[in-house]
C-alpha positions in Angstrom: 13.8 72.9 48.6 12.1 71.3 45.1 10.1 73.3 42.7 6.6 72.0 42.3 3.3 72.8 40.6 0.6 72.3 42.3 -2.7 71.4 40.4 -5.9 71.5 42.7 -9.4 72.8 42.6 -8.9 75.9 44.9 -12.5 77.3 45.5 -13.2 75.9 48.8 -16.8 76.5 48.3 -17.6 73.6 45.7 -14.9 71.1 47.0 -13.3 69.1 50.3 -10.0 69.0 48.1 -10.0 72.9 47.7 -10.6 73.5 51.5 -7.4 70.9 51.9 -5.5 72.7 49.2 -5.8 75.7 50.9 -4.9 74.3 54.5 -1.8 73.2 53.5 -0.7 75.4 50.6 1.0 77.9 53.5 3.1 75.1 55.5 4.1 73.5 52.1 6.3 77.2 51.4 8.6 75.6 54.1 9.4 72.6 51.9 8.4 73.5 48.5 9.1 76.6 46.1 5.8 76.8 44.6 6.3 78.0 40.6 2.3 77.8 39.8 -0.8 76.9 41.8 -3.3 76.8 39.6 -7.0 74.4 39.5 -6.0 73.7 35.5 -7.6 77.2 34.5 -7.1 79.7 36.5 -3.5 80.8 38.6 -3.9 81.7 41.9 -0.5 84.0 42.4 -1.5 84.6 46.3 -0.1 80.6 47.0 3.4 80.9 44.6 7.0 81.4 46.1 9.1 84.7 45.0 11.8 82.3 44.2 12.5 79.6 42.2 15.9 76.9 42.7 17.8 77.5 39.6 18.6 74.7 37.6 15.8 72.9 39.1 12.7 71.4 36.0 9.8 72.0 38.6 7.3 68.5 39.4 4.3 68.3 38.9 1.4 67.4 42.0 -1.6 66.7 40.9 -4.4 66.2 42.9 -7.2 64.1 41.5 -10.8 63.3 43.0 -13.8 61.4 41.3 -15.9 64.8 40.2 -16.1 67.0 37.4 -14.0 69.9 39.4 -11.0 67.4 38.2 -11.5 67.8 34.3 -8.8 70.3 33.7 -6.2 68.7 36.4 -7.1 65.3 34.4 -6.4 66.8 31.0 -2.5 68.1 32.1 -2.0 65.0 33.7 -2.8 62.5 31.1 0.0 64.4 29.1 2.6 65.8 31.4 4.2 63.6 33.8 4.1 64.1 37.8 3.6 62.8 41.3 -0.6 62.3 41.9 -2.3 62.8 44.5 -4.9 60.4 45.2 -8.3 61.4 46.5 -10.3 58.5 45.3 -9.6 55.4 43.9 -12.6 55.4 41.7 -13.1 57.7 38.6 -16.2 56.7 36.8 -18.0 60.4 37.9 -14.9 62.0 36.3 -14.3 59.4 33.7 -17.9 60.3 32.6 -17.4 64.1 33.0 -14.4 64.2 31.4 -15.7 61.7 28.4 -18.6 64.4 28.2 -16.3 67.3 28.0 -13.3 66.0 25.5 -15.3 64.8 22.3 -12.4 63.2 21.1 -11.6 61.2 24.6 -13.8 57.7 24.2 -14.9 56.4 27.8 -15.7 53.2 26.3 -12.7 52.3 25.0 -10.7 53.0 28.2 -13.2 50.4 30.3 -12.5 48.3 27.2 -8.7 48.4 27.7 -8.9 48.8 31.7 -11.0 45.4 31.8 -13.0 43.6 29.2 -15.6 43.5 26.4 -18.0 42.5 29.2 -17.3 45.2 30.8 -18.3 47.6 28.1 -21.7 45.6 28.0 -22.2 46.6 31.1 -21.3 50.1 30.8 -23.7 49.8 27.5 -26.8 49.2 29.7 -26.4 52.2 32.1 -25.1 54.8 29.8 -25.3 55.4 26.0 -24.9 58.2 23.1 -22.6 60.8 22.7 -23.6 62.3 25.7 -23.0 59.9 27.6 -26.9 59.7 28.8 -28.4 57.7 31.6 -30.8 54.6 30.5 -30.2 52.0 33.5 -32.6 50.6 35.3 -32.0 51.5 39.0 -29.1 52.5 41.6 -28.2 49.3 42.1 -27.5 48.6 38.4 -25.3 51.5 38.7 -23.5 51.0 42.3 -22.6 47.2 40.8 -21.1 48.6 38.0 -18.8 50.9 40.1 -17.7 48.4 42.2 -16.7 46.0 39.6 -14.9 48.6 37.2 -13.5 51.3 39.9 -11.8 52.4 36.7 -8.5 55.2 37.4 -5.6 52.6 36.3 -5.5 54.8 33.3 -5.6 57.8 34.8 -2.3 57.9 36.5 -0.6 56.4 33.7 1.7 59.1 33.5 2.4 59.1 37.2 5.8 59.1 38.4 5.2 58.3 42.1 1.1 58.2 43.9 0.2 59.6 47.2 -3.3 57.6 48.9 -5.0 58.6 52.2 -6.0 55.0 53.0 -4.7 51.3 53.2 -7.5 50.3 51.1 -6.4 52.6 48.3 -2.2 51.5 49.2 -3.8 48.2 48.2 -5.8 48.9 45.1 -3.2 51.3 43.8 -0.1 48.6 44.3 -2.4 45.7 43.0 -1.4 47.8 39.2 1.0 50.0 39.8 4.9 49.4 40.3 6.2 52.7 41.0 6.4 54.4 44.7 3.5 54.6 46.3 2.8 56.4 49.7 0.5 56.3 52.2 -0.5 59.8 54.5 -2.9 60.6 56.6 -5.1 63.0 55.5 -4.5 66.7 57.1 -6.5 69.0 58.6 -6.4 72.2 60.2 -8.2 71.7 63.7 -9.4 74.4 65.9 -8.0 75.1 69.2 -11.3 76.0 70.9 -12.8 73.9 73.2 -15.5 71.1 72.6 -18.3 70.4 74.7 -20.1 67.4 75.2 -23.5 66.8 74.0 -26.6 66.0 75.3 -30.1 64.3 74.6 -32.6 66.9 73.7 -35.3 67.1 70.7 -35.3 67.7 68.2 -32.1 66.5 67.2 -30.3 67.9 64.6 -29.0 66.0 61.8 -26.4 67.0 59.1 -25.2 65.5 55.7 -22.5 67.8 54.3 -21.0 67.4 50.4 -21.3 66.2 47.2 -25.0 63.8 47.0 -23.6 61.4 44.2 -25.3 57.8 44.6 -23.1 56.5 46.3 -23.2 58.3 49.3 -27.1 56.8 50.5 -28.7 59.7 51.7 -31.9 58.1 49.8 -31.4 55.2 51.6 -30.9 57.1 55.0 -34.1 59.2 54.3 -36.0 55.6 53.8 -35.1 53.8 57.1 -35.1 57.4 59.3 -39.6 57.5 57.8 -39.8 53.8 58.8 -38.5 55.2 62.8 -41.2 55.1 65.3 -40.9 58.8 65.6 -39.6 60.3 62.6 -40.4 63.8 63.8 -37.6 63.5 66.4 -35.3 65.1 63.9 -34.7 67.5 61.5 -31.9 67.2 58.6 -29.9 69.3 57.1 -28.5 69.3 53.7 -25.3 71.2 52.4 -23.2 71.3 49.4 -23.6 69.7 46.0 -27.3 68.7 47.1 -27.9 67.3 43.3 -31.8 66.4 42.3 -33.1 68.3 45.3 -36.3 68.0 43.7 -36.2 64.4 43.8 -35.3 64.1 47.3 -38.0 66.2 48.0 -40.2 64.0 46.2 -38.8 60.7 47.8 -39.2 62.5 51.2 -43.0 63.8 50.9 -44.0 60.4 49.6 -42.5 58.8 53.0 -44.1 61.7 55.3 -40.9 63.4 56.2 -40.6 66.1 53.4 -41.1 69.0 56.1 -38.8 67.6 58.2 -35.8 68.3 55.4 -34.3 71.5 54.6 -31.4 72.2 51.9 -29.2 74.2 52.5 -26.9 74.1 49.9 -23.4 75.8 50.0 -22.9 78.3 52.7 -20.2 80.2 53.9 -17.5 78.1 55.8 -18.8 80.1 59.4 -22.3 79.2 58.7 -21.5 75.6 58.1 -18.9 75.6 61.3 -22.0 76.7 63.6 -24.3 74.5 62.0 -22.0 71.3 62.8 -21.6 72.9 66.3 -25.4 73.1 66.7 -25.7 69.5 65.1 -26.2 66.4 67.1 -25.3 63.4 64.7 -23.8 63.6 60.6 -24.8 61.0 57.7 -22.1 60.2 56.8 -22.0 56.6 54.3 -20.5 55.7 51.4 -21.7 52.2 48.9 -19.8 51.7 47.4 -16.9 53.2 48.8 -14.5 55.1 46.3 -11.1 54.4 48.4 -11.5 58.2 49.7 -10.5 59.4 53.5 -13.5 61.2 53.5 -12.4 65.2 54.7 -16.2 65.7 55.6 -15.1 63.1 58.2 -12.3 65.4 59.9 -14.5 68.2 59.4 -17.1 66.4 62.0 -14.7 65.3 64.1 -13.3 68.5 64.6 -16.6 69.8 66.3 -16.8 66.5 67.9 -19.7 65.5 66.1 -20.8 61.9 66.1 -21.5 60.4 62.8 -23.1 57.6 60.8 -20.9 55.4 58.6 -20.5 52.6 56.4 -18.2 49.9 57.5 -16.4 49.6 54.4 -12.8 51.1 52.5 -11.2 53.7 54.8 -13.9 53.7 57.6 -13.1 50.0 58.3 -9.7 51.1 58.9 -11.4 53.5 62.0 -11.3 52.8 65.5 -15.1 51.7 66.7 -15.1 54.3 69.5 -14.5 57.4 66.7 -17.5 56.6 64.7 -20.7 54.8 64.6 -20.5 52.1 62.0 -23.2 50.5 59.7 -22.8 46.8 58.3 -22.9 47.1 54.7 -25.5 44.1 54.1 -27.6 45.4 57.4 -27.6 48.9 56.2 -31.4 49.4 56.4 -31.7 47.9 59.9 -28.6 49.4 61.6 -29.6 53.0 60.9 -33.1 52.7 62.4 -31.4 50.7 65.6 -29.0 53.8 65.6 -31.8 56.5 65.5 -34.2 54.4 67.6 -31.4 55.1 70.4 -31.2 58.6 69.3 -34.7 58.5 70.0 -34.8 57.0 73.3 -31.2 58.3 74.7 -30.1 55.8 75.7 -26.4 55.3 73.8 -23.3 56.5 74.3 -22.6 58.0 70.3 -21.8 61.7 71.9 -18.8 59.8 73.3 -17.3 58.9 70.3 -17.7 62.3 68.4 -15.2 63.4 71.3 -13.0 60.8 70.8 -13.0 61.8 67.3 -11.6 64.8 68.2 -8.8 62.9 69.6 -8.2 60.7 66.9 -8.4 64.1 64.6 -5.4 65.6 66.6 -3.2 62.9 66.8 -3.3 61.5 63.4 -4.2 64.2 61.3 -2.2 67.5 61.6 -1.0 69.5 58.7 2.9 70.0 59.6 3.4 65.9 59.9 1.7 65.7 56.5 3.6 68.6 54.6 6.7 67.0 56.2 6.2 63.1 54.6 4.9 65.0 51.3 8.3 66.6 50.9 10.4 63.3 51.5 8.2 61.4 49.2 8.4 63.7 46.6 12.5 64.7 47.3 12.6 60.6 46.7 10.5 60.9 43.8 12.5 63.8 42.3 16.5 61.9 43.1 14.7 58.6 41.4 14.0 60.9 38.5 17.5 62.7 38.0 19.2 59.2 38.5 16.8 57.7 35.7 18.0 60.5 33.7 21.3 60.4 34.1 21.2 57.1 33.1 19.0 58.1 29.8 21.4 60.3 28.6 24.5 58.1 29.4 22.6 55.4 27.2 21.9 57.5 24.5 25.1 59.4 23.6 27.0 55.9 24.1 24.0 54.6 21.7 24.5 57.2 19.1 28.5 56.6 19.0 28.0 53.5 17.7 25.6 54.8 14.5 26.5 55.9 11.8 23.4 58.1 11.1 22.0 59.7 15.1 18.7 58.9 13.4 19.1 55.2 13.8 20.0 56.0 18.1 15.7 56.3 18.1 15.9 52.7 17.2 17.2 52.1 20.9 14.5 53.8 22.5 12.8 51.2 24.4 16.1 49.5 25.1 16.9 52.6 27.0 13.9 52.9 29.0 14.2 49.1 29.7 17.6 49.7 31.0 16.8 52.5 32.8 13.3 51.3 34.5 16.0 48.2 35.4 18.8 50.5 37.1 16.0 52.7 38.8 14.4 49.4 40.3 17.5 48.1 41.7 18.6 51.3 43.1 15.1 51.5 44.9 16.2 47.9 46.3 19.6 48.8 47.7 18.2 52.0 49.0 15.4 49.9 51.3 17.8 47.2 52.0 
């Protein structure tokens, strides 16, 4: 058993990462003694072990997404060191909230030391003042400059080993970071009950669940389903963080198909479990993609429910027969071929919110992912003692040879040299 902290939004009615928090906060008591759970604020008692092992300086886990729910998580981590848990691999929304929150926390100067002074220009153009307030020209101006500066190097500077759902974030993350890096499917807690097939019928019922940043084209998706020959074919469905309602609203009655949308927002989890049951097809894309396994993604496929999206990052990485992918540079096009089937009924997209399903229970169950969370971090933690050991080996041999033990802090970054060295070569022999 290891004693952990675990740092996670926890109110599963703002946030994926608080509904996955609180899937597999009850398996993890098997592996983990729990000391605190807590979203940075706020303790939640109802998740932490009676016991603690003695002897034992607890790790940190730290679970980090690109939204402002992260802020607090962000501030801890950025000063005490721990194992992070990556939900995205792309932190401009937090960087930004963050920057907004912590006057004395410069965003510009961390895009200036992540990348370049052209890459401040850039930033200069979209965003400006002490607030941080919008003056770009268009979504595209800002979708380009998330995709050239995904910007979370510094944000796991502290980190002593990194979890990722996807092998697109495995490869961003190991492009800049040497320390152990894992890769795990991301969990969740299927139900048992029994999914049934779907059939043509009108009006079909579409869904788009979660946070409406830009980058998730439900704009875009509202502007090819008007251009459909028979837009009023469906209805859609908005829940969550629906932000600028108004100005979807407004996008929507200027294309004809404002009555034809109705927010929802957040709702309780059974109302949004009967509404995906009820559903016939979820919008589900992301451009630019922010490394994320998207957990609105298991949340479909567990009612079997076909969705829509974007053939980039971690959806790449899909079978073709789970999903329905949508080529990037043919965005536009592809959704109105995929609703003009919809339409017509002639596809075979119920199919692959079943195999879904499959995929979902075979790849993404919580006890195989609690499992490889506690070797990674029991790996993490016996790296860390060995380090250490060494540390403290170094610096009372060090000090010997001074005459004043103030001049030992002159061998301070000989002793982490030393002991980054020994830790690296221990890491060899252990994989050789």
């Amino acid at each position: 058993m290891i004693n952990v902290r675990w740092f996670s939004p926890l109110d599963s009615e703002t946030t994926d990462i608080a509904r996955y928090s609180r899937a597999i906060l009850p398996s993890m008591q098997k592996y983990f003694c729990l000391g605190a759970v807590t979203d940075g604020q706020e303790n939640h008692k109802e998740f932490e072990s009676e016991n603690q092992v003695v002897g034992m300086e607890p790790i940190n886990i730290y679970n980090i997404g690109n939204s402002h729910l992260h802020c607090s998580i962000l501030n801890l981590a950025l000063r005490q060191a721990g194992v992070v848990i990556l939900h995205d691999v792309s932190f401009f929304e937090l960087g930004l909230a963050y920057a907004r929150e912590i006057p004395d926390f410069s965003l510009r100067d961390l895009i200036i030391n992540e990348y370049d002074v052209q890459a401040v220009k850039a930033f200069d153009q979209i965003f400006g003042g002490n607030a941080y307030a919008w003056r770009g020209r268009s979504q595209g101006q800002y979708d380009n400059f998330v995709r050239s500066y995904p910007l979370f190097q510094s944000f796991i500077s502290n980190a002593r080993g990194i979890v990722v759902h996807s092998d697109f974030a495995l490869r961003r993350v190991k492009k800049i970071y040497d320390g152990p890096v894992t890769k795990l499917e991301l969990p969740y807690a299927a139900a048992s009950s029994r999914i049934t097939a779907r059939r043509h019928e009108e009006p079909c019922q579409v869904v788009f669940c979660g946070h409406a940043g830009p980058n998730r084209r439900l704009r875009q998706f509202i502007q090819a389903w008007s251009e459909t020959s028979q837009p009023d074919f469906f209805r859609l469905s908005l829940y969550g963080a629906i932000d600028k309602a108004d100005e979807i609203y407004a996008l929507a009655e200027g294309l004809g198909v404002a009555e034809l949308i109705n927010v929802e927002g957040f709702v309780s989890e059974k109302e949004l479990d009967d509404a995906l049951s009820a559903a016939h097809l979820a919008v589900n894309l992301r451009n630019p993609t922010m490394g994320e396994t998207s957990a609105s993604q298991l949340r479909y496929w567990s009612k079997g429910l076909p969705s829509i999206v974007t053939d980039i990052g971690w959806y790449s990485e899909l079978p073709h027969d789970v999903v329905i992918k949508v080529a990037p540079n043919r965005e536009k096009q592809d959704i109105i071929s995929i609703l003009e089937k919809f339409i017509s009924g002639d596809h075979s997209y119920y199919e692959r919110g079943m195999n879904g399903y499959k995929h979902l229970i075979e790849k993404h169950s919580i006890d195989r992912y609690v499992s490889r969370l506690a070797e990674c971090v029991a790996q993490i933690e016996e790296s860390r003692f060995v380090t250490s050991e060494v540390d403290e080996r170094l610096i009372s041999f060090l000090a010997s040879m001074c005459e004043d033990t103030d001049d030992s802090a002159l061998f301070e970054n000989v002793v982490k040299k030393i002991s980054e060295t020994f830790n690296g070569v221990e890491q060899i022999q252990s994989n050789s």
